[in-house]
DOGU-622993 format. One record per residue (C-alpha): residue number from 1; x, y, z. Coordinates in Angstrom, 3 decimals. Example, Ala and Ser with C-alpha at 12.3 -4.5 7.8 and 13.67 -1.06 7.14 Angstrom:
+-----+----------+----------+----------+
! seq !        X !        Y !        Z !
+-----+----------+----------+----------+
!   1 !   12.300 !   -4.500 !    7.800 !
!   2 !   13.670 !   -1.060 !    7.140 !
+-----+----------+----------+----------+
***
This chain:
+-----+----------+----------+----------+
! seq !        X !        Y !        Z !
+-----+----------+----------+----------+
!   1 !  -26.426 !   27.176 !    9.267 !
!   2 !  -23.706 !   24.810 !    8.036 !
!   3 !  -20.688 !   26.311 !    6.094 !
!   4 !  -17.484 !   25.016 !    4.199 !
!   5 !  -16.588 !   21.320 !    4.970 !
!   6 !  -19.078 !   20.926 !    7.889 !
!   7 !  -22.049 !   21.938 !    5.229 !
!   8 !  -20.794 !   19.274 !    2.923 !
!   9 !  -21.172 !   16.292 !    5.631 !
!  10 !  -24.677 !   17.811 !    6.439 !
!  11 !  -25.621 !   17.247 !    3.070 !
!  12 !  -24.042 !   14.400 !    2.413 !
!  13 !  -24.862 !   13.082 !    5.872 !
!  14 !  -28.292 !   13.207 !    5.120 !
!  15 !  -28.226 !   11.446 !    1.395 !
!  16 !  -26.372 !    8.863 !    2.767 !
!  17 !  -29.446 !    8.066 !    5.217 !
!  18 !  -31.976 !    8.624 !    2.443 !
!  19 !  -33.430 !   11.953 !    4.399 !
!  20 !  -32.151 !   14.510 !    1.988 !
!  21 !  -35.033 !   16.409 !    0.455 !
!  22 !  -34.936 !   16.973 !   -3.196 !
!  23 !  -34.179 !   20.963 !   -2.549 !
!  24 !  -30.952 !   19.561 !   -0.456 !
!  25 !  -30.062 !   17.029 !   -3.198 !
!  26 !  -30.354 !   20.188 !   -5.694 !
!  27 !  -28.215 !   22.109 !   -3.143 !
!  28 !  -25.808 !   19.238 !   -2.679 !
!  29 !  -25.204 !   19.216 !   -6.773 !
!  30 !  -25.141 !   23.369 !   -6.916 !
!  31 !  -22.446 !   23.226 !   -4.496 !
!  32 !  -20.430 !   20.393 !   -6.663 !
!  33 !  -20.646 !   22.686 !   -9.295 !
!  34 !  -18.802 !   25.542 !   -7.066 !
!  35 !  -15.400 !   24.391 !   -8.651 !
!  36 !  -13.490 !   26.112 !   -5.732 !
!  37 !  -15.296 !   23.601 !   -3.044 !
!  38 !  -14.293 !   20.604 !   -4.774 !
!  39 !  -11.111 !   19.896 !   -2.260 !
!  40 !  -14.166 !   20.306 !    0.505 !
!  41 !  -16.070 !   17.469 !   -1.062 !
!  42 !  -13.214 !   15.106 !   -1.730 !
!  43 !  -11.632 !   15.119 !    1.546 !
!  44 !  -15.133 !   14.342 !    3.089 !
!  45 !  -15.921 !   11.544 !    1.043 !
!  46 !  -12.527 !   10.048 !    1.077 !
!  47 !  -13.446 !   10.506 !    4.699 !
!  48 !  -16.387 !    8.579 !    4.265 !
!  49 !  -14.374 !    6.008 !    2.188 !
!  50 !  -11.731 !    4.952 !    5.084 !
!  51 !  -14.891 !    4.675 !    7.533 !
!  52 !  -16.865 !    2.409 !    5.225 !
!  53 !  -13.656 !    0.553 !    4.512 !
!  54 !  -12.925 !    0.058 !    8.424 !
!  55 !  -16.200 !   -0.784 !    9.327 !
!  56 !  -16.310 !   -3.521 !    6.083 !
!  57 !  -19.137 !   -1.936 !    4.443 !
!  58 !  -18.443 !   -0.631 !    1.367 !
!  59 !  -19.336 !   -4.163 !   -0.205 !
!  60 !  -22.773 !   -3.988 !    0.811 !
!  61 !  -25.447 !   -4.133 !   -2.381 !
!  62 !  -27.941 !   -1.340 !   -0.940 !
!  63 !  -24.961 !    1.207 !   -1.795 !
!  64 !  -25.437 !    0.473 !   -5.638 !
!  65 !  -29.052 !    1.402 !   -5.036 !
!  66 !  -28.383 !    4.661 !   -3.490 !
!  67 !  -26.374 !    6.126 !   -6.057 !
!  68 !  -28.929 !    5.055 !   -8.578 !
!  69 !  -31.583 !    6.634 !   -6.873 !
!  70 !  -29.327 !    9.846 !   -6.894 !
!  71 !  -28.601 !    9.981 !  -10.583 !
!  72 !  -32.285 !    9.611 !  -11.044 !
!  73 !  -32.828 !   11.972 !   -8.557 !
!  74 !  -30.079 !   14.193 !  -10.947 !
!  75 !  -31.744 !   13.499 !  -13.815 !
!  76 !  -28.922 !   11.875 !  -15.780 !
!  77 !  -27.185 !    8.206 !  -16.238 !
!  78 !  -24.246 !    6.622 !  -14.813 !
!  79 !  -22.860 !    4.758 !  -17.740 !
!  80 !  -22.571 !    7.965 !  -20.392 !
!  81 !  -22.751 !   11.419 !  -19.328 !
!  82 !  -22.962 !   14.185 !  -22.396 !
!  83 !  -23.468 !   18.079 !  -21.821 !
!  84 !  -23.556 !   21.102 !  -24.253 !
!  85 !  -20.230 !   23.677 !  -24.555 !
!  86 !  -21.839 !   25.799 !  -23.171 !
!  87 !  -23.415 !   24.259 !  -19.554 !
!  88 !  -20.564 !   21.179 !  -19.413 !
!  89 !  -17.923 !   22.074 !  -17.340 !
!  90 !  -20.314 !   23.699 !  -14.264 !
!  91 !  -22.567 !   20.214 !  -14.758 !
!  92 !  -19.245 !   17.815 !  -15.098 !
!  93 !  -18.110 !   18.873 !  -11.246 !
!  94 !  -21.522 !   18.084 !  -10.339 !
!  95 !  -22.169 !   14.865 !  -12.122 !
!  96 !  -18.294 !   14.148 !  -11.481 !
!  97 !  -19.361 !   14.526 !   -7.817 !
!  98 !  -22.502 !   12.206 !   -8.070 !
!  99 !  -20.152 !    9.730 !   -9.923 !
! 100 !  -17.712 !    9.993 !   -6.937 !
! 101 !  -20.353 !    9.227 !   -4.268 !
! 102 !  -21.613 !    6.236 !   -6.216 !
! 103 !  -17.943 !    5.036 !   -6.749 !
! 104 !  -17.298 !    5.370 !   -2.600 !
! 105 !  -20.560 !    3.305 !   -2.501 !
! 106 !  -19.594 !    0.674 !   -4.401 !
! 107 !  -15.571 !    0.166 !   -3.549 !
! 108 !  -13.589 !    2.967 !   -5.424 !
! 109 !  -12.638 !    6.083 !   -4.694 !
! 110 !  -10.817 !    8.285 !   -7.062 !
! 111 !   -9.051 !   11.711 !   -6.706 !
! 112 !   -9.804 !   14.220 !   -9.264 !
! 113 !   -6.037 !   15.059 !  -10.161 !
! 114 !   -6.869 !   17.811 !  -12.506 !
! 115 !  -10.170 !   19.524 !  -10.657 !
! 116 !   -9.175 !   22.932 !  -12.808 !
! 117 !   -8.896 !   21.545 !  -15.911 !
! 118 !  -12.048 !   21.927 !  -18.704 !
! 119 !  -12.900 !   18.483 !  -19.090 !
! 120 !  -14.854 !   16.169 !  -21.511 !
! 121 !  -18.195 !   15.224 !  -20.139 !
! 122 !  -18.675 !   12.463 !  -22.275 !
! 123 !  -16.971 !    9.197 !  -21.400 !
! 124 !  -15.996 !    6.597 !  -24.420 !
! 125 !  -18.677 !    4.439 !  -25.501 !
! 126 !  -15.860 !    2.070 !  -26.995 !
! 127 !  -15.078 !    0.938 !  -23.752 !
! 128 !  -18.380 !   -0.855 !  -22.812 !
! 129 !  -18.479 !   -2.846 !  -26.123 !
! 130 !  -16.853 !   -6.073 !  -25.164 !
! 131 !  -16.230 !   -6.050 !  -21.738 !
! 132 !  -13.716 !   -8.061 !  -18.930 !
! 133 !  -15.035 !   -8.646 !  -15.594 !
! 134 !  -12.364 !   -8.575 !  -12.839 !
! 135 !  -10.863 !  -12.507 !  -12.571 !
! 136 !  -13.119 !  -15.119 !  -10.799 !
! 137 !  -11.105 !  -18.000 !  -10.591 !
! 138 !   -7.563 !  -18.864 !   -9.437 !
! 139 !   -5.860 !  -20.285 !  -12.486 !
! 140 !   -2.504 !  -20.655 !  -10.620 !
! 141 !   -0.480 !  -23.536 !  -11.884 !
! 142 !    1.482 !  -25.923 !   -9.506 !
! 143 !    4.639 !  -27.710 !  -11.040 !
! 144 !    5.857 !  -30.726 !   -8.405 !
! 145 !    9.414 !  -31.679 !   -8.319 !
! 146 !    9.369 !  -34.298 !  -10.563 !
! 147 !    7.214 !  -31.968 !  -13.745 !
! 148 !    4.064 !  -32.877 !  -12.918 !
! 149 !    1.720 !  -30.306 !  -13.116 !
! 150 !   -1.768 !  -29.519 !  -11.268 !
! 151 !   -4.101 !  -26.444 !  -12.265 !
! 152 !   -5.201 !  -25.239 !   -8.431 !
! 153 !   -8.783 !  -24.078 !   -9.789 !
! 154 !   -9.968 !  -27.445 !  -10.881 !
! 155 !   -7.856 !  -29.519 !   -8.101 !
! 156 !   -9.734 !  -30.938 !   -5.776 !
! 157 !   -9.802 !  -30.106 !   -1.965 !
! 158 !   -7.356 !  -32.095 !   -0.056 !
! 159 !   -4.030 !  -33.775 !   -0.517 !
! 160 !   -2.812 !  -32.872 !   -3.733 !
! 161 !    0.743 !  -34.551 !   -3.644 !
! 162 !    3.197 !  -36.443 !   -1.318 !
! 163 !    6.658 !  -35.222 !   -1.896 !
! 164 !    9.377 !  -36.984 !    0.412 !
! 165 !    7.817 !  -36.467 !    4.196 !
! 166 !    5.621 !  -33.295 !    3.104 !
! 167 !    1.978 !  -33.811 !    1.802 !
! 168 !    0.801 !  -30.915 !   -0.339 !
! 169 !   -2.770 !  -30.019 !    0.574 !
! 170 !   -4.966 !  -27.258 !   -0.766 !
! 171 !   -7.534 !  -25.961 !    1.904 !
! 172 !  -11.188 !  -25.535 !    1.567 !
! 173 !  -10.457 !  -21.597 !    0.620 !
! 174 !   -8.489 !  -22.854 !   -2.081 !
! 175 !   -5.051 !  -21.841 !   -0.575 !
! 176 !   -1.742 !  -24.410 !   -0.804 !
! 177 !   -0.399 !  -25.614 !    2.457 !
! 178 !    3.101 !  -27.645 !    2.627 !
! 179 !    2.865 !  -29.855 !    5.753 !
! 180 !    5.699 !  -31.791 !    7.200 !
! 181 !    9.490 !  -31.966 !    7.992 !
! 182 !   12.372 !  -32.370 !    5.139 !
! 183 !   13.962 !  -35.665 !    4.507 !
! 184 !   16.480 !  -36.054 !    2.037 !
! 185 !   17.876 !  -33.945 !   -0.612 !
! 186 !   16.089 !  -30.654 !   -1.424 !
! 187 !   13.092 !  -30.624 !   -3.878 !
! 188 !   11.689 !  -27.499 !   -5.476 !
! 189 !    8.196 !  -26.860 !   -6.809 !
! 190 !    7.013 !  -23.729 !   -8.226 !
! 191 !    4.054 !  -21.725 !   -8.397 !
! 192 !    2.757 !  -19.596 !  -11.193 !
! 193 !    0.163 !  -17.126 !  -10.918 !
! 194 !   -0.265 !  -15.910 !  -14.838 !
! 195 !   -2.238 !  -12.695 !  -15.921 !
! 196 !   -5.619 !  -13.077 !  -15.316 !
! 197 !   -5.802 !  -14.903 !  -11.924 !
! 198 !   -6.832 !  -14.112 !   -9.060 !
! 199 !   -4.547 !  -13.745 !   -6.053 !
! 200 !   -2.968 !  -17.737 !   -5.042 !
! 201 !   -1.979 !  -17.542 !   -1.318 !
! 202 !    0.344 !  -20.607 !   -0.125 !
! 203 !    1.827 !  -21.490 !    3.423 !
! 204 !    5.400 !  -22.936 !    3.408 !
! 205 !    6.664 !  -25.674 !    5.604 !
! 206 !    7.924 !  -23.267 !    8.270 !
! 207 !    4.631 !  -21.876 !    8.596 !
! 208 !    5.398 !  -18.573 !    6.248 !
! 209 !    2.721 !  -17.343 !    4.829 !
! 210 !    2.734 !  -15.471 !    1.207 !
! 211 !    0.378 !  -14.256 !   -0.882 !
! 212 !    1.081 !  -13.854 !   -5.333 !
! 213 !   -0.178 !  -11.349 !   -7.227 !
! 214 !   -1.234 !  -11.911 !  -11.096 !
! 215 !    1.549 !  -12.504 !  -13.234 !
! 216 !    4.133 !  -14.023 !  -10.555 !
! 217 !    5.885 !  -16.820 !  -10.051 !
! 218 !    7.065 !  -18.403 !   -6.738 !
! 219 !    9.949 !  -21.216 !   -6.501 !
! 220 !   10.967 !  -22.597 !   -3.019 !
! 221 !   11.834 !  -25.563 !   -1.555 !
! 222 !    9.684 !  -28.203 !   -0.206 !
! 223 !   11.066 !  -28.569 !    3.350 !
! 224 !   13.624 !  -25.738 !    3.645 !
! 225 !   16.757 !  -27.473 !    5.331 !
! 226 !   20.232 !  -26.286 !    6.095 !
! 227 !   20.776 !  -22.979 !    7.581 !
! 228 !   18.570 !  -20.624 !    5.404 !
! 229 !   15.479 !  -20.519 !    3.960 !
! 230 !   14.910 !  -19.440 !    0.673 !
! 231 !   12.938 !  -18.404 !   -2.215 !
! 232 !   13.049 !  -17.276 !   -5.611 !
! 233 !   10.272 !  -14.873 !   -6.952 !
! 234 !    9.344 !  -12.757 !  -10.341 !
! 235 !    6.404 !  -10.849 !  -10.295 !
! 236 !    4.703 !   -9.307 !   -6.854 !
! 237 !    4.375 !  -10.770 !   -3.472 !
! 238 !    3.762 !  -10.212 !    0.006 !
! 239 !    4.861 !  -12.026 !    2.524 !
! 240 !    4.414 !  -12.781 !    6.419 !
! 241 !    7.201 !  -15.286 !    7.267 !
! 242 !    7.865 !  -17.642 !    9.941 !
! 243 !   10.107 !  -15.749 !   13.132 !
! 244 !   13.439 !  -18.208 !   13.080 !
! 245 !   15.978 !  -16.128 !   14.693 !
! 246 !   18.578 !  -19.273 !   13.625 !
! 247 !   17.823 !  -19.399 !    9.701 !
! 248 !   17.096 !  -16.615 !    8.114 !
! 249 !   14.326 !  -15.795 !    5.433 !
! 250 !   15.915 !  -14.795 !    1.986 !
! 251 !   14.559 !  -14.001 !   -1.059 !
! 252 !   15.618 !  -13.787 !   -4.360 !
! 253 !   15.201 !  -12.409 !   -7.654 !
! 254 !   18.210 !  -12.309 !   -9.723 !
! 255 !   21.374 !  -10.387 !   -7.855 !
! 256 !   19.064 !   -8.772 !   -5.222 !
! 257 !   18.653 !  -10.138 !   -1.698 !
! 258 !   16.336 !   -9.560 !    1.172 !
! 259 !   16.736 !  -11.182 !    4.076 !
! 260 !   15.058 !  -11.176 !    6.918 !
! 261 !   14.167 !  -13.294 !   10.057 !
! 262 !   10.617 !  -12.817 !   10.721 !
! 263 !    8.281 !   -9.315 !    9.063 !
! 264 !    5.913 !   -8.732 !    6.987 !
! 265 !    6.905 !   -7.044 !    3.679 !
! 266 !    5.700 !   -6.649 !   -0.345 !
! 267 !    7.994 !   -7.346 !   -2.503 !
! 268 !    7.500 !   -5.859 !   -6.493 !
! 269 !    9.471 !   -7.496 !   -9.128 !
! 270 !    7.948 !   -7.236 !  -12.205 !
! 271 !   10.038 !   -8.172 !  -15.490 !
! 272 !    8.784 !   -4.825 !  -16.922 !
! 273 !    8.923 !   -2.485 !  -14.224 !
! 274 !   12.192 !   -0.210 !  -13.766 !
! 275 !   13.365 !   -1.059 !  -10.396 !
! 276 !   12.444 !   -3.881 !   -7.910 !
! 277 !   10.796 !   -2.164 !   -4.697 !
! 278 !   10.868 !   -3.575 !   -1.551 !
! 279 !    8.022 !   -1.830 !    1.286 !
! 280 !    8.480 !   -3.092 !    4.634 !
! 281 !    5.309 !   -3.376 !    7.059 !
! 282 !    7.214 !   -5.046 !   10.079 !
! 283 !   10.078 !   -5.943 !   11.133 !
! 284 !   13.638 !   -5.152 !    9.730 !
! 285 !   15.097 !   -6.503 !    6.096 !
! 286 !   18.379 !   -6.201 !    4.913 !
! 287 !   18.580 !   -5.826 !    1.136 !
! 288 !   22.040 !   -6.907 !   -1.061 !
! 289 !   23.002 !   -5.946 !   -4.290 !
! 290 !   26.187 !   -6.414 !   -5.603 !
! 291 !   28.065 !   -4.594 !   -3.293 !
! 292 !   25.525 !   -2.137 !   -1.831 !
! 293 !   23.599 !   -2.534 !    0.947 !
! 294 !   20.204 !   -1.169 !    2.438 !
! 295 !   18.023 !   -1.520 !    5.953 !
! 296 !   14.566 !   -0.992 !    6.141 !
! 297 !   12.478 !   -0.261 !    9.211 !
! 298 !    9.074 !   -0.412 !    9.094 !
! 299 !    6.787 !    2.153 !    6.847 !
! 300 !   10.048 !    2.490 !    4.140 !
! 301 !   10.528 !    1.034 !    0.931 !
! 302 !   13.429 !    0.580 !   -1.152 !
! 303 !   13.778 !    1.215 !   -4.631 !
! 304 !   16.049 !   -1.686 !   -6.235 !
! 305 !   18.268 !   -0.692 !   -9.731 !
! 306 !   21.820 !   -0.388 !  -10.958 !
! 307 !   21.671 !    0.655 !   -6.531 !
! 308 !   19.556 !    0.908 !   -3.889 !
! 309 !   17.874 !    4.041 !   -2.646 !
! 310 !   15.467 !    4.225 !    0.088 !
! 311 !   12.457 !    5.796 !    0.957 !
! 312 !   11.341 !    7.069 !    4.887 !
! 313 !    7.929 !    7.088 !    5.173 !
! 314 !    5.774 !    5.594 !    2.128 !
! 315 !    2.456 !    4.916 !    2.134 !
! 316 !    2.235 !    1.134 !    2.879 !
! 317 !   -1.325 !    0.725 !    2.093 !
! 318 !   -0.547 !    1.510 !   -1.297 !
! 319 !    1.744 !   -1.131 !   -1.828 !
! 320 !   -0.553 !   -3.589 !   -0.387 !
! 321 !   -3.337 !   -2.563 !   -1.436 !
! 322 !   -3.500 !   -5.690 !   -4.116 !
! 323 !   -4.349 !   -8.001 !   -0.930 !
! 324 !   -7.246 !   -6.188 !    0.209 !
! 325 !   -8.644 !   -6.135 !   -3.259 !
! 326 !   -8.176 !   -2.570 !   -4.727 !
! 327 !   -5.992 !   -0.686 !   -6.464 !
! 328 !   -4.464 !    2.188 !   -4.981 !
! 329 !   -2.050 !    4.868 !   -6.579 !
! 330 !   -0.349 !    7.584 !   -4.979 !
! 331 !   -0.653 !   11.155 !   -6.258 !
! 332 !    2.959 !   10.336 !   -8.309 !
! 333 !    1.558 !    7.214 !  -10.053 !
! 334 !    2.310 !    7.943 !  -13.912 !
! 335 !   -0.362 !    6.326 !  -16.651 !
! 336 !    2.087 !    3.644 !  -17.159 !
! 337 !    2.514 !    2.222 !  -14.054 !
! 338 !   -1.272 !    2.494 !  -13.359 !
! 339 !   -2.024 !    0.364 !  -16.919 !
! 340 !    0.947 !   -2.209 !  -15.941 !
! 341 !   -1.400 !   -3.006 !  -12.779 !
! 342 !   -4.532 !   -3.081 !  -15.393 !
! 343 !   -2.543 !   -5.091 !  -17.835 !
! 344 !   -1.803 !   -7.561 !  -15.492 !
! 345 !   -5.239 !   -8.531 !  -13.416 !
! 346 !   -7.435 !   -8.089 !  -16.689 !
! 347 !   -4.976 !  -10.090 !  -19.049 !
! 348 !   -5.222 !   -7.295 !  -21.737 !
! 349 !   -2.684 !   -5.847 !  -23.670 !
! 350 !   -1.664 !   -1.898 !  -23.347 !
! 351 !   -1.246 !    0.054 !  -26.413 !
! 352 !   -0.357 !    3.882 !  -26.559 !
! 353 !   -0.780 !    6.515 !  -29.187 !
! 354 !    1.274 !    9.494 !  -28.976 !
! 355 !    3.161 !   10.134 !  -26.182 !
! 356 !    0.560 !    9.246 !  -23.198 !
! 357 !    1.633 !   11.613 !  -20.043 !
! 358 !    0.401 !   12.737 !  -16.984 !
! 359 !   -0.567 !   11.307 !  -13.346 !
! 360 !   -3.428 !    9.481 !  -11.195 !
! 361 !   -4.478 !    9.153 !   -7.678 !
! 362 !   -6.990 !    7.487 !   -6.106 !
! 363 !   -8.634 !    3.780 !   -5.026 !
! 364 !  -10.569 !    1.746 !   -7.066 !
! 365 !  -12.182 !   -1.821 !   -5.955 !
! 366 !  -10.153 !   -5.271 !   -8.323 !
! 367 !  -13.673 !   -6.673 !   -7.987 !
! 368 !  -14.950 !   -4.278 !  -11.057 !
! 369 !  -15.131 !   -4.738 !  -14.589 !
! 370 !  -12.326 !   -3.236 !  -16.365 !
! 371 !  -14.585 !   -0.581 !  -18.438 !
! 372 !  -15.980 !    0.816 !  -15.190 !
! 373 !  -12.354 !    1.190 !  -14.031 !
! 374 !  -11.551 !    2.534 !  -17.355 !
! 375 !  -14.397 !    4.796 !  -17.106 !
! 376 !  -13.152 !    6.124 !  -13.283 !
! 377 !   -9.652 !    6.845 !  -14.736 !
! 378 !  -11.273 !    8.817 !  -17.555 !
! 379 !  -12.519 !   11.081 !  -15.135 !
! 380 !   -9.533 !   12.535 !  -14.164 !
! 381 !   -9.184 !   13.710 !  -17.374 !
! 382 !   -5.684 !   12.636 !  -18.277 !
! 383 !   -6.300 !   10.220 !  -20.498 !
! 384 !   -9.120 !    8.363 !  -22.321 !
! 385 !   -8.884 !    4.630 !  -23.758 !
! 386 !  -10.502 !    2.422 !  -26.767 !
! 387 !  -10.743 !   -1.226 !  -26.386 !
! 388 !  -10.684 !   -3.815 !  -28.719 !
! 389 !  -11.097 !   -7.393 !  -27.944 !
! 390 !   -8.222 !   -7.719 !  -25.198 !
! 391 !   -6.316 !   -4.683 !  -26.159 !
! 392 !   -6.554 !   -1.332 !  -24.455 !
! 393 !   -5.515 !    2.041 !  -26.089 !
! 394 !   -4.507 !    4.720 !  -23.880 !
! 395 !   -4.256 !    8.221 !  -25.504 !
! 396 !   -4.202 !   11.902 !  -24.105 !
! 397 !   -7.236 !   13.938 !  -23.400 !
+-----+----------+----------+----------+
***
């Protein structure tokens, strides 16, 4: 007989390889209703979660079927779920649990940050009336040195520009490559990523590698020259750069500094957010401003303001997670910062009423359409949202 956590992977073992019976599948649900196992059943499918995400299968289609055969097998839908006061709560853990399998199935995962609190069963039909799938094209915009500009979606493969000795080329995966030596006096082109886009990934003359999230912009030189290399940037980037133990890597945004010679490090810098925030991956960075003066080592960030303060130990996955395609927030992630992110890939506008408090954790896949996110973040039962056209409302439970 199978008890506690080992009882849930039984179960959930067995669903997962279409064995379960429909007694077990009853069981399974029963025991999602136990409110006191819900940490149990979390931490074994955000178990399940990190090995589907290793092993690159959460993407697979069949997973989409699964989880509809279990909410048939439930006897309820996946879009709206609606209970009486009197049988909701006990049937929300279970159906929240159902909801969770299907969401580790198809790319998200999110953390129930509130598992004691009574919550509403039924999740807001006003957010599936006009919906915004996640971006599909990269509408980055290219400005050359001399104001020409080029819209990188509808470029064609190939050499896009010759500027001095560097030819500008975007790849067959629709990423910009600078190849060639400088010559001459420094040009500049910059890079725009608006709200919207998908992720624009560029390699730099030295062979630095970067990657811009939505609603960035990038400005470097051509053909770095001198003895430094550097970069301006607003918005959210990671980059990989180029080991040259003789010129440094710097970049910029307004009176903060990093500099490094060769790592791998996300950079946040956001118009609207508080503080810049620096999370280092590998290497070492140095980080100016005004007179202060920070190191990072690798698995610390740094938290950029009127001074810098840094932090041993962060999640880095977290801060990354924008590359790989999800978003991820940490159990202190406030509603704010979590609709800033939403704001920002969707190109929708964020409206509160009331004073909007409280905070998320948990993984969710970019590739979804914003209501299903919506609907995932409703679950927590923190806050709920209306949408009109391109605006979202965000108000307390």
């Amino acid at each position: 007989m199978y008890m506690g956590t080992h009882k849930w992977q039984y179960l959930i073992d067995k669903y997962l390889a279409n064995t379960i019976s429909r007694e077990e599948l009853t069981e399974l649900l029963n025991m999602a209703g136990e409110q006191e196992d819900y940490a149990k059943l979390t931490a074994v499918l955000k178990s399940y979660w990190e090995t589907l995400k290793d092993e690159g299968q959460h993407m697979q289609p069949d997973w989409d079927a699964k989880f509809a055969a279990m909410m048939k097998e439930a006897g309820t839908e996946r879009s709206v779920v609606t209970m009486t006061k009197t049988n909701r709560t006990n049937w929300f853990y279970r159906i929240s649990a159902a909801i969770i399998i299907g969401a580790v199935a198809i790319g998200g995962y999110l953390m129930l940050s509130q598992p004691g609190k009574k919550q509403p069963a039924t999740i807001s039909a006003q957010i599936i009336k006009k919906d915004i799938p996640a971006p599909a094209s990269n509408n980055a915009v290219l400005t050359l040195a001399n104001g020409k500009t080029i819209l990188l979606d509808s470029a064609s493969n190939g050499s896009l520009a010759v500027q001095g000795n560097i030819d500008v080329v975007k790849s067959a995966d629709g990423q910009l490559v600078y190849n060639g030596k400088a010559n001459g006096e420094m040009q500049y082109n910059i890079l725009t990523v608006p709200k919207g886009s998908k992720v624009a990934g560029i390699t730099l003359a030295d062979g630095t590698k970067l990657w811009l999230n939505a609603g960035s912009s990038l400005k470097y030189p051509v053909a770095f020259s001198g003895n430094e290399r550097k970069v301006d940037i607003t918005g959210e980037a990671y980059f990989e750069v180029a080991h040259n133990a003789a010129i440094p890597f710097k970049v910029q945004k307004d009176s903060m500094l990093v500099t490094v010679l060769g790592t791998h490090f996300n950079v946040n810098a956001y118009e609207d957010e508080a503080n810049i925030k620096v999370t280092l991956l590998e290497g070492t960075v140095k980080i100016n401003k005004g007179k202060a003066v920070g190191l990072l080592k690798p698995g610390q960030q740094a938290s950029i303001g009127k001074d810098i303060k840094t932090f041993k130990e962060v999640d880095t996955d977290e801060a990354v997670a924008w590359i790989n395609g999800k978003f991820q927030f940490g159990e202190a992630a406030d509603i704010t910062s979590v609709m800033k992110q939403i704001s920002r890939w969707y190109d929708v506008d964020i409206e509160y009423q009331g004073t909007v408090a409280g905070h998320i954790g948990g993984t969710i896949s970019r590739t979804e359409n914003v209501s299903q996110v919506l609907k995932m973040l409703e679950m927590t039962g923190v806050v709920t949202f209306k949408m009109n056209d391109k605006k979202i409302v965000v108000m307390n439970k």
